[in-house]
N, C-alpha and C positions, 0 to 999 in steps of 0.2 A: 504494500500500500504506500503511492508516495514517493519510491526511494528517488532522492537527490531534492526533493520538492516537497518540501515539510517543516516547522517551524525548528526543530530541533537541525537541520542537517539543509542545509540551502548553496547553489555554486557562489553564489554573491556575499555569503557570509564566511567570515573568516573562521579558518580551522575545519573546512568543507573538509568531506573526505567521500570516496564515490563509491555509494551504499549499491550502486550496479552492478559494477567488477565485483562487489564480493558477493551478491546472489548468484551470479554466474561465472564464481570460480570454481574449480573441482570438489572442495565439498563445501560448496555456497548454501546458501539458500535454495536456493531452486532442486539441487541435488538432493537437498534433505526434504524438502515436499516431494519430490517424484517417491522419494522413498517410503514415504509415511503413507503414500496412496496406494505403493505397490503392494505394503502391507496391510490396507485396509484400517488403516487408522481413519483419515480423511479421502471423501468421495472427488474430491476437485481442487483442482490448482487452478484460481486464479491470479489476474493483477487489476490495479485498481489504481488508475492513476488523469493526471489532466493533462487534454492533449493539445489545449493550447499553447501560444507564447506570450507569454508578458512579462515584464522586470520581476513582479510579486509572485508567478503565479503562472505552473504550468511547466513539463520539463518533455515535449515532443519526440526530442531524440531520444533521450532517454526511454521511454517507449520501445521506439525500433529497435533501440539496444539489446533489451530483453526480448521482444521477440524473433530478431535476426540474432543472438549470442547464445540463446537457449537449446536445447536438445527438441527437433521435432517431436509434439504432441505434452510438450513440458505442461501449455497452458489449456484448460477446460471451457475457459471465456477470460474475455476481458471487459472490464466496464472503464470506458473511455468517457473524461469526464469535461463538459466547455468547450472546446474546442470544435465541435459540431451541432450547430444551430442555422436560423438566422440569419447574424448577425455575424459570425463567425465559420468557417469552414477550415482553419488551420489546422485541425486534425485528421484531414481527407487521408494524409499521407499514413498517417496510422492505420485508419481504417481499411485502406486499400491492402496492407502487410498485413490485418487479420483475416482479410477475405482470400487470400493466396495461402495464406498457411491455413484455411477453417477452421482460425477460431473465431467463435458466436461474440458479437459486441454485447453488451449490454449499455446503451449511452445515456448520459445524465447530463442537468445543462443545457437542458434544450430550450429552456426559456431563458437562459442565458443570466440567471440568478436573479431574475424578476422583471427586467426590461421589457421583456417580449409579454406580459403579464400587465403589468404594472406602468403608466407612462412615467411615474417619478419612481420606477423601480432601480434596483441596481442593476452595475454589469462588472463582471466574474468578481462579486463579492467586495466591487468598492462604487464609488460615485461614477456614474454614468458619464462619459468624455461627452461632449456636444453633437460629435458625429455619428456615437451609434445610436445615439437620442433619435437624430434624422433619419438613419437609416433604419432604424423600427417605427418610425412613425410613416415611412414609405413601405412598409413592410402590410401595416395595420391598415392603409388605403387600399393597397394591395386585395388584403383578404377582404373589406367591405365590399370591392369592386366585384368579386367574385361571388357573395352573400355567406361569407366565413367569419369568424373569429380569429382573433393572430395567435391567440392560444392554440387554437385547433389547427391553425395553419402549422404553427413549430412542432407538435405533434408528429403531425403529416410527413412536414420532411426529413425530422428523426430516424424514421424510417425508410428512406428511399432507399439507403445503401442496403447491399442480400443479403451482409454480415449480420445486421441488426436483429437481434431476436427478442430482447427485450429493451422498455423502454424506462426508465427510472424518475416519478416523478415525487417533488417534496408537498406533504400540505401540512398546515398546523392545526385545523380542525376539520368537524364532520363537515362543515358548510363546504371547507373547502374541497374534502372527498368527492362528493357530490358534485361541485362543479368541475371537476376537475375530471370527473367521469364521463360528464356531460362533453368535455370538451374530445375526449377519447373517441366517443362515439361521432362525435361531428368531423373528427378527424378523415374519420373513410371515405368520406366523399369530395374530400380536396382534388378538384382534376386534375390531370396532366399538364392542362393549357397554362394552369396559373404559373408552375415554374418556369416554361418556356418565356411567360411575360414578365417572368421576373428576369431572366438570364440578358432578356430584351433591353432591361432597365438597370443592367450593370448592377443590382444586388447583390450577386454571390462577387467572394472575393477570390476565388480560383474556378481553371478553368472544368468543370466536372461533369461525367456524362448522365443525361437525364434520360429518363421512360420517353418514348418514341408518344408525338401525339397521335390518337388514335385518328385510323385513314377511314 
């Protein structure tokens, strides 16, 4: 969970030390979960980590590290977290290496820690910069234009990668269970055309391939 990107152990803080190299060294971490599963101690090895990039928050390569450094079928799933929204797509690169190696995502973040929710929400857990402000409120025209919610829109494209098999979301009450159910179920009928018109409107920040519009 985390390694290189945690409050205890960070590359920008001093006396860093790379908690990577030692999960996947000979008898790292990694070695001793493969171990404990072969034993039937534990059913699943996975990682848990953010796949974004920013100064505070997020360590990408680190990711690829562990899944390109690891022994094929080390990992069960992984839950890739931020980095896939929205607002954001700098985790494509990750997702793309669990889809070649099959392992299942499990992604979190997809409303981008309440932005895509909330207009005075945040984004990846600090004050909102001015431009993703803009680009979720071109986001939130977006899905009225089409008669969505942006909640149910971020849902939607959570899911468009194959790896995706689950989706991870946070509430703090039953109100919000509920709505937030509601927003799942609204999810399914996001079309195809909306992404195309988003791809149209310079949205996404990389270049990434979508569902063919239906002919």
């Amino acid at each position: 969970h985390d390694p290189n990107d945690n409050y205890n152990n960070k590359r920008s803080k001093p006396g860093f030390f790379d908690e990577v190299a030692i999960c996947l060294g000979e008898d790292g971490i990694c070695a001793g979960l493969r171990k404990l599963r072969e034993e039937g101690a534990i059913k699943e090895v996975s990682l848990g980590m953010n796949c974004l990039r920013l100064p505070h928050h997020g360590a990408p390569d680190d990711v690829l590290r562990l899944l390109r450094g690891s022994e094929p079928g080390t990992f069960d799933s992984a839950l890739l977290a931020g980095g896939w929204n929205l607002l954001t797509q700098q985790g494509l690169q990750c997702f793309a290496e669990c889809e070649r190696r099959a392992v299942p995502v499990h992604v979190a973040g997809v409303f981008a820690s309440g932005l895509l929710v909330d207009k005075h929400g945040t984004y990846a857990y600090g004050e909102a910069p001015a431009e993703m402000v803009a680009k979720a409120q071109k986001w939130r025209e977006l899905a009225e234009e089409h008669g969505f919610s942006l909640p149910s829109v971020a849902i939607a494209f959570a899911v468009l990668p194959k790896c995706v098999t689950r989706v991870v979301l946070g509430f703090l009450t039953a109100a919000h269970v509920v709505e937030g159910m509601g927003w799942v179920k609204e999810s399914a009928g996001v079309p195809v055309a909306l992404w195309h018109k988003a791809k149209s409107l310079g949205l996404f920040d990389v270049d990434m391939p979508l569902p063919p519009l239906p002919s």
